[in-house]
N, C-alpha and C positions, 0 to 999 in steps of 0.2 A: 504494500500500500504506500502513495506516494504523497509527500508533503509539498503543498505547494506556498506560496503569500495567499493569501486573505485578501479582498478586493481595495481593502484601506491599508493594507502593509504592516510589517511586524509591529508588534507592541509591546518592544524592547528595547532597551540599549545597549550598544556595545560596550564592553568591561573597558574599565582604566588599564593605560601600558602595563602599569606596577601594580595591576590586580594577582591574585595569586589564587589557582583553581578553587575552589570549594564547592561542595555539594552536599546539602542536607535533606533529608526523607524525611519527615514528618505525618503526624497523624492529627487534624483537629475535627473533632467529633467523629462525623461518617467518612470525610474526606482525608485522602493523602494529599500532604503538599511537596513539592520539590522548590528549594531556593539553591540556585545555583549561579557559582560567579566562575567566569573566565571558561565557560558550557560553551561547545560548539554544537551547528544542527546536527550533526553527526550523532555526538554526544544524547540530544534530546531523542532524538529519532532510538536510539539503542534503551533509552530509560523508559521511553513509553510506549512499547511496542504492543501495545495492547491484543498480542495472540497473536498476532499477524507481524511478520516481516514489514519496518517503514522504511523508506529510502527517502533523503534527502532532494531534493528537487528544488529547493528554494533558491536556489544559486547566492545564498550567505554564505562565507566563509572565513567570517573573521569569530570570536568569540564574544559573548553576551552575557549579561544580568538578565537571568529568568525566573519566575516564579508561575506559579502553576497549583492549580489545587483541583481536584477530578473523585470522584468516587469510585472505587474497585469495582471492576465486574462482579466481583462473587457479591459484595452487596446489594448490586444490580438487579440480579438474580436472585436472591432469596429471598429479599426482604426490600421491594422497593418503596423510593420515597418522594413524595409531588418536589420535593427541591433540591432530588439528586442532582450531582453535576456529571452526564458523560464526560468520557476524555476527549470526543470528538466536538461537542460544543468546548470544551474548555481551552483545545488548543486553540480554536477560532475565535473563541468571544475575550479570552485571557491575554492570547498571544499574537492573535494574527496571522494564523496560520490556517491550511484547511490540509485535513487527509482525505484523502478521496481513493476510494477503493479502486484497484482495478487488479486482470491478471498479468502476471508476470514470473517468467522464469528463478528458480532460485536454486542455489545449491545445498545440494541435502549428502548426509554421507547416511550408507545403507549397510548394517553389519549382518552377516549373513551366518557367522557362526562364534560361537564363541566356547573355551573351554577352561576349566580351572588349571591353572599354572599349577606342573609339578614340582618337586622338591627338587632340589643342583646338588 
């Protein structure tokens, strides 16, 4: 699934020179939040893959001040609530970003056998 801008463009800033990477997971109430400093799309794209493969597409390539807050699928699914936040509205209303599904090739490894290591 691929990430593209958002019709109004990111809604972030790029990190200061002498920023130095950070990234925090959080939890408040139902949601997970991510603040992240000196984040590349790359980087977001890997943190919120939400089951699905996201590929970068945005043509950003510098690093960013991100924050982001979404509610986990599995609460999604069990127990929904009228003011969940998907991650697919969150990157767009939050970020500025859109995922937009589509198909596409991806590499998988396929193990075909496997056996317990003997003793040397």
């Amino acid at each position: 699934m691929p990430w593209w801008l958002a019709k109004d463009g990111p809604k972030f800033k790029e990190s200061a020179a002498d920023a130095v990477f950070y990234a925090n997971h959080g939890v408040n109430g139902r949601n997970q939040n991510l603040v992240a400093t000196k984040f590349t799309m790359e980087n977001l794209a890997a943190d919120i893959s939400a089951g699905r493969p996201v590929v970068n597409r945005t043509g950003l390539t510098g690093a960013y001040d991100i924050k982001l807050g979404a509610t986990p699928e599995f609460r999604l699914l069990r127990d929904p609530q009228p003011d969940d936040i998907r991650i697919f509205e969150a990157v767009q209303d939050q970020r500025g970003l859109r995922l937009v599904p589509e198909e596409a090739m991806i590499e998988v490894l396929a193990v075909e056998h496997v056996e317990k290591p003997t003793a040397n």
